[in-house]
N, C-alpha and C positions, 0 to 999 in steps of 0.2 A: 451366584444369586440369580432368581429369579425378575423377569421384569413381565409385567403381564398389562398388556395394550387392550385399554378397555371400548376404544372402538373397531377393532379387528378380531376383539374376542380371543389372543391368541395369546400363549407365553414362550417368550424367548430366553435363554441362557444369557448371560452376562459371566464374560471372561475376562474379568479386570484384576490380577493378580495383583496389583499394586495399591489397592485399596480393601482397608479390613474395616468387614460389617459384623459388627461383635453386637449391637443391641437389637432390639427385636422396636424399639422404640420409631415412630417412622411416622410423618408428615400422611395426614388423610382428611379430604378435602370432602366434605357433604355439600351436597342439593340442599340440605334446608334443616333448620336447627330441628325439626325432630327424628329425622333420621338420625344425626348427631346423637342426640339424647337416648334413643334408643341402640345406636350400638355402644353407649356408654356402658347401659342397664344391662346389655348384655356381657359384657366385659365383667362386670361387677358381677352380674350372676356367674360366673363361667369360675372366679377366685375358692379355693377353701376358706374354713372356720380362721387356721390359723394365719392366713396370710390377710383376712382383715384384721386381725388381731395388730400384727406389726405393722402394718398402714394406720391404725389408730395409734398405737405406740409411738409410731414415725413425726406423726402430725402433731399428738401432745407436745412432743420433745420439741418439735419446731416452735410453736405458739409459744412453750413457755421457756424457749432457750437460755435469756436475760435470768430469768427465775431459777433453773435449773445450773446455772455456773457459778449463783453467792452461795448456795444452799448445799450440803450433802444430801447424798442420794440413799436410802434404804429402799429396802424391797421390799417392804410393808406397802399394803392398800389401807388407807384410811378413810372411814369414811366420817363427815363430821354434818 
């Protein structure tokens, strides 16, 4: 793994065999909430069609989980 020192400008190797970094997920610290927001927008622009697709999918299922465990499930859209 990389470790990159942002006031020396430089990146050093990290040799820690004993520890696995299996997500890409990782703590980033902004100057100021629009910086934040915009490398949000960029992250967001950066995604495929399909993979907002299952992010929306993801989030329904969350919101309406309580709903979705009395109820069976079809693969029809309805719209009413």
């Amino acid at each position: 793994m990389k470790k990159y020192n942002k006031n020396t400008e430089e990146i050093k190797e990290l040799n820690d065999s004993s520890v696995s970094y299996q997500t890409k997920n990782r703590i980033r610290f902004y100057n100021s909430f629009e910086e934040e927001a915009e490398d949000n927008y960029k992250h967001l622009a950066s995604l495929n069609a399909e993979q907002h697709l299952i992010n929306a999918k993801n989030l329904i299922e969350r919101v309406f989980s309580n709903y979705l465990k009395d109820n069976k499930r079809s693969n029809r859209i309805n719209f009413s």
